[in-house]
C-alpha positions in Angstrom: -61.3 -15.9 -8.5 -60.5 -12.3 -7.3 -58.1 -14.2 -4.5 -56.1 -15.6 -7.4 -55.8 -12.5 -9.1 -54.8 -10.4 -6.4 -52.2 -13.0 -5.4 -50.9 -12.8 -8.9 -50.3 -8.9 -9.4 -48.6 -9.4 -5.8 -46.3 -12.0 -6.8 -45.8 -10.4 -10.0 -45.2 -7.4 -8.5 -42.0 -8.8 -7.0 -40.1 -9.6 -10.0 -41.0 -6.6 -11.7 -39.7 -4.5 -9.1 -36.8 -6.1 -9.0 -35.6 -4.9 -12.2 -35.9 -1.2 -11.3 -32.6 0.5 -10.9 -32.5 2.4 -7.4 -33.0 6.1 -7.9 -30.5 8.1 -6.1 -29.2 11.7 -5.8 -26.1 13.0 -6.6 -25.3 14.5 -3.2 -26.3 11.1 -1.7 -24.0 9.5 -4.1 -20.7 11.8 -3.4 -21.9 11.4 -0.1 -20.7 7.5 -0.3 -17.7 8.3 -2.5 -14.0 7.7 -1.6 -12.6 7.9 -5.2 -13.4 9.8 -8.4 -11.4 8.4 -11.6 -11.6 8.6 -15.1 -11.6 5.2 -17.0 -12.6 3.1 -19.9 -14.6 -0.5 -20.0 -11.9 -3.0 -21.5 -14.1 -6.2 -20.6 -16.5 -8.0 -18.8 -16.7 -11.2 -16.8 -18.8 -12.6 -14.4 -18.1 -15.2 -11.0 -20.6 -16.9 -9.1 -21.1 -17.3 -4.9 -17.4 -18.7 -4.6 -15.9 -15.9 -6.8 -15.4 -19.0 -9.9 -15.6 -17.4 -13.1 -18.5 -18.2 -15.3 -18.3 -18.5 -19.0 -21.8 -19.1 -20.0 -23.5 -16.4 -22.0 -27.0 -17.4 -21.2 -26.2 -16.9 -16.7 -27.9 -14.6 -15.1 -28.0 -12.2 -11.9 -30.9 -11.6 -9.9 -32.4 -11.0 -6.3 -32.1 -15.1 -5.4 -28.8 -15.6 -8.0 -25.1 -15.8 -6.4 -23.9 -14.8 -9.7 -22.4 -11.2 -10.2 -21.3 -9.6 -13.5 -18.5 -7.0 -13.3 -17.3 -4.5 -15.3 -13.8 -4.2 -16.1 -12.1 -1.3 -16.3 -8.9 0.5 -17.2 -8.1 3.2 -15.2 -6.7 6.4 -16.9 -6.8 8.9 -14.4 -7.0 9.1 -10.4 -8.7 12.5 -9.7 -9.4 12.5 -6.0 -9.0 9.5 -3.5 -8.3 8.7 -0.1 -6.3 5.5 -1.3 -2.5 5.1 -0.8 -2.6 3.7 -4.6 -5.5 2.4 -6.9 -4.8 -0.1 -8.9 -5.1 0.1 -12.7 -7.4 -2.6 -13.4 -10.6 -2.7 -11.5 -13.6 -5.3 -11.3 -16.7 -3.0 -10.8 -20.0 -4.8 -9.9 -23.0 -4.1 -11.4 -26.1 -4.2 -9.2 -26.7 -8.1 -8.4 -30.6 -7.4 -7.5 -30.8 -6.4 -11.2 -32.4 -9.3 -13.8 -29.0 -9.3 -16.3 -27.3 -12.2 -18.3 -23.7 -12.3 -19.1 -24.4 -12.6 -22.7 -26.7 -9.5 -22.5 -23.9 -7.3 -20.8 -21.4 -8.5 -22.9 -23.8 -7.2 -25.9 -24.1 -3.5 -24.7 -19.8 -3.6 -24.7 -18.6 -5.2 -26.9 -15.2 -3.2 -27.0 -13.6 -1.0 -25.6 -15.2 2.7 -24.6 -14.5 6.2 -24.4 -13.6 7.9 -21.6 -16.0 7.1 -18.3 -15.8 9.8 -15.2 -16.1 6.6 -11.9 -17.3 7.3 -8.2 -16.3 4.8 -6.4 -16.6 3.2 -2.8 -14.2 2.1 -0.1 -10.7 0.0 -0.2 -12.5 -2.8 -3.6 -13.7 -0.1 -5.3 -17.2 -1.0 -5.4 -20.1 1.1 -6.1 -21.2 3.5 -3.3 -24.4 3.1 -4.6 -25.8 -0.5 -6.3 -25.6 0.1 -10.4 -24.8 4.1 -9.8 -21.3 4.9 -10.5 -20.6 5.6 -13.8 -21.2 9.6 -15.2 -20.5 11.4 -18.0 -16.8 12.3 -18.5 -18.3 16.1 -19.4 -19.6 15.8 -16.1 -16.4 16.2 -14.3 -16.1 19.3 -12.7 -19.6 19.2 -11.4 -18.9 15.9 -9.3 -15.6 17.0 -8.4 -17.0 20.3 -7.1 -19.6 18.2 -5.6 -16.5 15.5 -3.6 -14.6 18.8 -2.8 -17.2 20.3 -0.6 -18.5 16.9 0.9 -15.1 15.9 1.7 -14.7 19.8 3.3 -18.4 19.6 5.1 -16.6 15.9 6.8 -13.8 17.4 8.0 -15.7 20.7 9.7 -17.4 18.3 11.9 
């Protein structure tokens, strides 16, 4: 009996980790960051494996799921990048290891929303960071000052 129940909390253990966000620092955030934006959440939509979109409320995400629910934002403001140009609509991710169903995302925005300060990662504009990218738009000299000197300590080497 105590085989089964230590081969329980084990598997158990695995899908109850898997909901817990990654817990990262801000300096190891800006570390990953190419562009720092200011934008709103107009929508959200989700695509499967093949990138198809997916229409049904009740489909999730998870660690062994090919689906992935992004974010859709409007982007207000460009504050620092290292892009040529960045589009105005972007299709941010949120963390596919993370147990989420469209319906359930689609729930927490419902319309549009004030004001987001963005760090984002490489030429898609992804998260540097899975599920860490959106701050506080009262925030925004702090990360900038934060970018500005990563971005000075890069070029000094």
């Amino acid at each position: 009996m105590r085989k089964y129940i230590v081969l329980f909390f084990c598997l158990i253990s695995n899908y109850v980790f898997a909901s817990f966000p990654l817990e990262v620092s801000d300096e190891a955030l800006i570390n990953k960051t190419d562009h720092v934006l200011i934008g709103r959440v107009v929508g959200v939509d989700m695509i499967d494996g093949n990138g198809k979109q997916i229409y049904d409320l009740k489909a999730k995400t998870g660690p062994k799921s090919p689906n992935n629910i992004r974010l859709i934002f409007a982007i207000d403001e460009v504050l620092e990048t290292n892009s040529k140009s960045v589009p105005t609509k972007l299709f941010v991710p949120l963390d596919s290891f993370m147990h989420f169903s469209l319906g359930q995302i689609k729930e927490d925005y419902p319309e549009v929303t004030e004001q987001r300060l963005l760090l984002l990662s490489g030429n898609e504009f992804k998260p540097p960071v899975a599920g860490h990218f959106q701050r506080n738009l009262l925030d925004k000299e702090y990360y900038l000052e934060l970018f500005k000197t990563n971005k000075s300590l890069k070029q000094d080497k």
